[in-house]
C-alpha positions in Angstrom: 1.8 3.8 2.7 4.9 4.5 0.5 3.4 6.6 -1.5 0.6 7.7 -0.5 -0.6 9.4 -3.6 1.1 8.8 -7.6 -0.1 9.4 -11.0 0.9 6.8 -13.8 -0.2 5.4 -16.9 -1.8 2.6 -18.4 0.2 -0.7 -18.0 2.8 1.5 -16.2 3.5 -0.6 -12.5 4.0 1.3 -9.4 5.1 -0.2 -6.2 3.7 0.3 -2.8 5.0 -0.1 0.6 3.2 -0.5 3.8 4.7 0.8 6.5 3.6 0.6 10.3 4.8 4.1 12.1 4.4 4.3 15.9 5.2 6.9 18.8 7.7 4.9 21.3 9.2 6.6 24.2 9.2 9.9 22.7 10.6 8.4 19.5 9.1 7.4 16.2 9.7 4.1 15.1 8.9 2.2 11.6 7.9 -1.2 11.1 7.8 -2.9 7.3 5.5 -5.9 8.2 3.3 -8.2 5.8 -0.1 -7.3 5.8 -3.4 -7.7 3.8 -3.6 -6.2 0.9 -6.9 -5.3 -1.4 -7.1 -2.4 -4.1 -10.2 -1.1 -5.5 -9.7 -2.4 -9.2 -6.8 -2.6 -11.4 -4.3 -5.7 -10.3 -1.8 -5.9 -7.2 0.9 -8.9 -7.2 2.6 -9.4 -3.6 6.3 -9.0 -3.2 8.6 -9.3 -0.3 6.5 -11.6 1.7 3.3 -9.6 1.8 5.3 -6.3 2.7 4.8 -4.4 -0.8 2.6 -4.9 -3.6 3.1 -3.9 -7.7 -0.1 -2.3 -8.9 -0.9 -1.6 -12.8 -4.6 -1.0 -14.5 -5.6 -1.2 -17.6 -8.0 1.0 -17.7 -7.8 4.7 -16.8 -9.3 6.1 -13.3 -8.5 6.6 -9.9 -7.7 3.2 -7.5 -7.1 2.3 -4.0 -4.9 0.6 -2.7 -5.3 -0.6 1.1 -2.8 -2.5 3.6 -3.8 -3.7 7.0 -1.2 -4.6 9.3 -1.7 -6.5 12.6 0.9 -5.7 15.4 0.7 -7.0 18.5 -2.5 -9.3 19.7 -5.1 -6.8 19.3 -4.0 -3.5 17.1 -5.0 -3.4 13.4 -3.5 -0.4 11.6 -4.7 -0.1 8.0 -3.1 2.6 5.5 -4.3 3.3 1.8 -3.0 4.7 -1.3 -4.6 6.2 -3.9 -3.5 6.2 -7.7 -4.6 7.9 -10.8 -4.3 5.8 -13.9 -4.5 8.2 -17.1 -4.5 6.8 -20.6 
């Protein structure tokens, strides 16, 4: 998850990236692909096909946002960010 960790304000919007990074032949290779999204509170509004999300709260406190990719017929991968909202 792009990032993985932020501070921001109230009403301030943050965007997060999910992005799927494997081991391939002795290289590493990154995948942007649409997943599931679900945060912990707060609000998330897809972009880019499911690829990214914009989060924003309210309220102050710390939130989670998780992504979970599929890639290929029977991998899940599923990556989390965690933002603190202060007043």
């Amino acid at each position: 998850m792009e990032p993985p960790m932020k501070t921001i304000s109230v009403k301030q919007q943050l965007g997060i990236a999910g992005f799927l990074r494997l081991k391939s032949s002795g290289k590493c290779e990154s995948f942007w692909l649409s997943g599931n999204w679900s945060t912990s509170g707060g609000k998330i509004i897809l972009r880019k096909q499911g690829k990214m999300v914009i989060f924003s709260a309210t309220t102050p406190g710390t939130y989670y946002v998780t992504d979970q990719v599929y890639y290929g017929s029977y991998y899940s991968y599923t990556g989390q960010s965690t933002i603190t909202v202060n007043p």
